[in-house]
C-alpha positions in Angstrom: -59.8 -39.4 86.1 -57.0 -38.7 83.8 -57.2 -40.0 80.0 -55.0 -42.2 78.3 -51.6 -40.4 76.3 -52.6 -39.6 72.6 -49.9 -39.6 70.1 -49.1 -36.5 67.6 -46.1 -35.5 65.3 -44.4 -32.5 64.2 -41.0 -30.8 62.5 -38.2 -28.7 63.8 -36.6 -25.8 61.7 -34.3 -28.2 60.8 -36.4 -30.8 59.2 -36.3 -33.4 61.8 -39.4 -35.4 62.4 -40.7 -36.2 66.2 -43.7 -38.5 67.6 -45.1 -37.3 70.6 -47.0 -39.3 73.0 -49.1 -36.6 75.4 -51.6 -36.1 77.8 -54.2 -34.6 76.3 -55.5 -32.7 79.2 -52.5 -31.0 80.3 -50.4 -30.7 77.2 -51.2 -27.2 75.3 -47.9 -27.0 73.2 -43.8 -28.2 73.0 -41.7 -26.1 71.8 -37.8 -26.7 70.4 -35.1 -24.4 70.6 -31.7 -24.6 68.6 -28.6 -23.1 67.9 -28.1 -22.1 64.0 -25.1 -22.6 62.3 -24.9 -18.3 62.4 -24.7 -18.5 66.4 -28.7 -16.9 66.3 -31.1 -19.6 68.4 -34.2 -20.5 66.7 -37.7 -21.3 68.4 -40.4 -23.2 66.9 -43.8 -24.8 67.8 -43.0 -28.5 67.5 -46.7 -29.4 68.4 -49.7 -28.0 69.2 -52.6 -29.8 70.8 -55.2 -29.9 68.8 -58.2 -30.2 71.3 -59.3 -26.9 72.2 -61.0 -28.1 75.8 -59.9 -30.0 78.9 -62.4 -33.2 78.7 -61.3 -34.1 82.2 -58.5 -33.4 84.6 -55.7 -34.3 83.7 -54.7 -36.1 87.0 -51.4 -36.3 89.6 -48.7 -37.1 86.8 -47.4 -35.8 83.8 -46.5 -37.7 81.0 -44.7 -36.9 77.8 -42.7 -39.1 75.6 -40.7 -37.4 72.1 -38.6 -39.2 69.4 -36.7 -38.3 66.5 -35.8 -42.0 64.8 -33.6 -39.2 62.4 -31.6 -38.1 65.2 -31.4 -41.1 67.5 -33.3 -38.8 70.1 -35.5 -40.6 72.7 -37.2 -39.0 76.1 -39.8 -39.9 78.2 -40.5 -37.5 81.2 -42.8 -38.0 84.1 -43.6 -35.6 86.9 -45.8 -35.7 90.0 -48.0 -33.0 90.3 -50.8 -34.0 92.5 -52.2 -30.1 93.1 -52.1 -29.0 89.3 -49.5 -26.5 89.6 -46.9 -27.4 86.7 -47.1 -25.0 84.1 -44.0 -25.5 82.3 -41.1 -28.5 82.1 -37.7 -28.1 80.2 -35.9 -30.6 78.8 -32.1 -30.1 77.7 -31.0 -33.1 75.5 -27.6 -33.7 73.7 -27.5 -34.8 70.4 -24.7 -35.8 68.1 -24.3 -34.1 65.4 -24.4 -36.5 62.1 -20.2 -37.5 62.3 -20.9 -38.2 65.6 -18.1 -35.6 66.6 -19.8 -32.9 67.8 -22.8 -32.5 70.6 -25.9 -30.0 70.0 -27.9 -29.2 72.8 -31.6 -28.8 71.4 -34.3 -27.6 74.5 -37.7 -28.6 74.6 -40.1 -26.6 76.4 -43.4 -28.4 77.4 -46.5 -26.2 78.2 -49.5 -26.2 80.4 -53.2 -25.2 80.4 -55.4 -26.0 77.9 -58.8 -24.0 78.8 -60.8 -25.6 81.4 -63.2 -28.5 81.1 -66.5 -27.5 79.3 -69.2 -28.1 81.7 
């Protein structure tokens, strides 16, 4: 039976803040990719689980929620996946930039697997 979401936090290369709300059990990592200013992208861990073991499966949905109250950013994805076979979601979101005049698209890639259940 799957667990309840847990929540986390973490920073981007730009500063930002997020809260995460995540299934533990399926959840390893998200990760946030930018454009810089210079026209170079920029990849960074946003948040790594920190359990190191399944504890049980993690069941037929996936569940992630991320916010940024600094950016006015707010997601919630939910995917069926009654085999077990989603490694990897992407998520594209537009966000204003700060004069409200220009949009930046910021990626968020969410990540599969923790090891297995310790039996």
């Amino acid at each position: 039976m799957a667990r309840h979401n847990r929540e986390g936090h973490g920073a981007d290369q730009c500063g930002y803040g997020y809260g995460i709300s995540y299934q533990p059990d399926w959840l390893r990592h998200i990760k946030v990719t930018r454009n810089l200013e210079s026209g170079r992208q920029s990849t960074k861990t946003l948040f790594r689980n920190p359990a190191n073991r399944r504890q049980a499966s993690p069941g037929g949905r996936i569940r992630t929620r991320v916010v940024s109250w600094d950016q006015g950013l707010d997601f919630e994805i939910a995917v069926g996946d009654p085999h077990g076979l989603v490694k990897r979601v992407r998520v594209a979101y537009s966000v204003p930039s700060e004069d409200g005049s220009v949009v930046e698209e910021v990626e968020f890639t969410l990540e599969n697997k923790p090891p297995p259940i310790n039996r």
